[in-house]
C-alpha positions in Angstrom: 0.0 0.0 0.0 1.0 3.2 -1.0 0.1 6.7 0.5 0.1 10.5 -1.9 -0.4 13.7 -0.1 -1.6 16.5 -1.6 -1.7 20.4 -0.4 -3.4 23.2 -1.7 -4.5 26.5 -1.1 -7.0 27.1 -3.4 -10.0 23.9 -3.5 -10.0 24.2 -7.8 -6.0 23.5 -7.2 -6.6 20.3 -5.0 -9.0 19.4 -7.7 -7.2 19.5 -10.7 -3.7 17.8 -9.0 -6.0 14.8 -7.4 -7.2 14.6 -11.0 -4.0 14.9 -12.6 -2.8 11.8 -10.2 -5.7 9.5 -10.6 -5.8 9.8 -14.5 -1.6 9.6 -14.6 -1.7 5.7 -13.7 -3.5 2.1 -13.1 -3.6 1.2 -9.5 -6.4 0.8 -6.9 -7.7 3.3 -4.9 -8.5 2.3 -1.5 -9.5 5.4 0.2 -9.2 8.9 -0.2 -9.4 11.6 2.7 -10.5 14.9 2.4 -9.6 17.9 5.0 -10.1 21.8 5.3 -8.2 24.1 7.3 -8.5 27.5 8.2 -6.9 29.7 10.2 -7.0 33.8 10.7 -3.9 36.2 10.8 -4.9 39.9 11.2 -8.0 40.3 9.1 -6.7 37.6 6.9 -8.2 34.1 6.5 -5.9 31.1 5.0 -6.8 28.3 4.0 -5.3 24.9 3.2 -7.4 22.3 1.5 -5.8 18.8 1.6 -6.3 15.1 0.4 -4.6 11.9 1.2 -5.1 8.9 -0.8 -4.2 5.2 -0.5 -3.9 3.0 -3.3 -2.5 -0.6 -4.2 
């Protein structure tokens, strides 16, 4: 089992690379998570949109 970590800061950026990696090869998808983090500097929000996936 193999693991690919993805981290983005923009959601259409996550997209678009866990497309990009999905479509690049044939293996099996076991799982895939999803998470959304924010946090606030000043008047500023950030925000980091993230997958994992685990595949054979």
């Amino acid at each position: 089992m193999r693991v690919k970590v993805f981290d983005e800061s923009h959601e259409k950026d996550l997209e678009n690379a866990v497309n990009d990696f999905l479509n690049s090869g044939d293996f099996d998808i076991v799982d895939i998570k999803y998470n959304v983090a924010i946090a606030v500097c000043g008047e500023e929000q950030i925000y980091c949109f993230s997958a994992m996936i685990l595949y054979n």
